[in-house]
N, C-alpha and C positions, 0 to 999 in steps of 0.2 A: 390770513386765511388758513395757512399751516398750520398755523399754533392752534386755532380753533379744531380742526380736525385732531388733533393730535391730542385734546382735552375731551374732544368726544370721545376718543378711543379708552383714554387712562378714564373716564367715568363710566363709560357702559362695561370697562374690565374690573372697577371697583363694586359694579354693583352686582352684577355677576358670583361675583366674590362672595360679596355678603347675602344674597340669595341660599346660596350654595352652605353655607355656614349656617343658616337658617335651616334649612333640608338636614343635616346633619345633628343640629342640635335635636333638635326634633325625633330622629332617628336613635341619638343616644340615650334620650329618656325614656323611648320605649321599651329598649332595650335594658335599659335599670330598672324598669318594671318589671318585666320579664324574667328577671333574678330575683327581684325580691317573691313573686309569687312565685319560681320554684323553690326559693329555699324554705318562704313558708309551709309549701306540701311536703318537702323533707323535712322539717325541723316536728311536722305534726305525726307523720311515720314513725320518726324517733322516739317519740313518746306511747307508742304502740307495743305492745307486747309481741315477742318473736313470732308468733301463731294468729296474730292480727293483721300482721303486713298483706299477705295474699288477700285479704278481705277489706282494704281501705283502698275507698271510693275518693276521689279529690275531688275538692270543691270547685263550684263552678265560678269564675272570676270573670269579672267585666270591666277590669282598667283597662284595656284593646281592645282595639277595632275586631272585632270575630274570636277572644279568644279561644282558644281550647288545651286545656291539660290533658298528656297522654302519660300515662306511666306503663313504662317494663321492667317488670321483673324477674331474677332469677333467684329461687331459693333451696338452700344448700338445707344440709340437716342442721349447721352450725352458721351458717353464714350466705345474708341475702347480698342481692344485687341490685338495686335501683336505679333507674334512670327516670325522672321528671325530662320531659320537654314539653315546651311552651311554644305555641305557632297563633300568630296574629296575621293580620294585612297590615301592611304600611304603605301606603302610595301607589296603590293597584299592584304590590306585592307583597307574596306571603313569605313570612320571616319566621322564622324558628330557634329556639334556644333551648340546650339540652346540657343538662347537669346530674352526673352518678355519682353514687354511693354509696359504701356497705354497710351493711348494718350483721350486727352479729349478736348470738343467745347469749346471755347471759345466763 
């Protein structure tokens, strides 16, 4: 009767486990998403001329759950300042992911 209790306990903590692992894998993909569409908006910035940064609009993306792209910038006479972040829901929570950058005149 012990040893059964004792095999409940080690299986409802194994499955727990792998629940939990599950919730996270989950969690890390979005979050791979999430980088790859900021770096896409930066990588398309870059290809913009110094006088076009202030004027690009980012595309609207729907790999997440609610995404939305927000960009900030700071522009210098020689030298901008970019920040993409990226905010979704994930499991009746909102997550976010933010990544800068300078970009400078050539």
């Amino acid at each position: 009767m012990v040893g059964i209790v004792i095999l409940l306990i080690v299986i409802s903590g194994c499955l727990m486990t792998y629940i939990h692992c599950i919730a996270l894998n989950d969690s890390s993909q979005n979050l791979f998403v999430a980088i790859n569409d900021a770096q896409y908006v930066l990588e398309q910035m870059k290809s913009l001329a110094f006088g076009d940064i202030s004027t690009y609009v980012a595309p609207v993306f729907s790999n997440l759950p609610s995404e939305t792209i927000t960009l900030s910038r700071s522009i210098g006479t020689s030298m901008a300042t970019v920040t993409v972040t990226v905010s979704w829901q994930e499991r009746q929570r909102s997550r976010t992911f933010s990544i800068t950058t300078y970009l400078a005149k050539l």
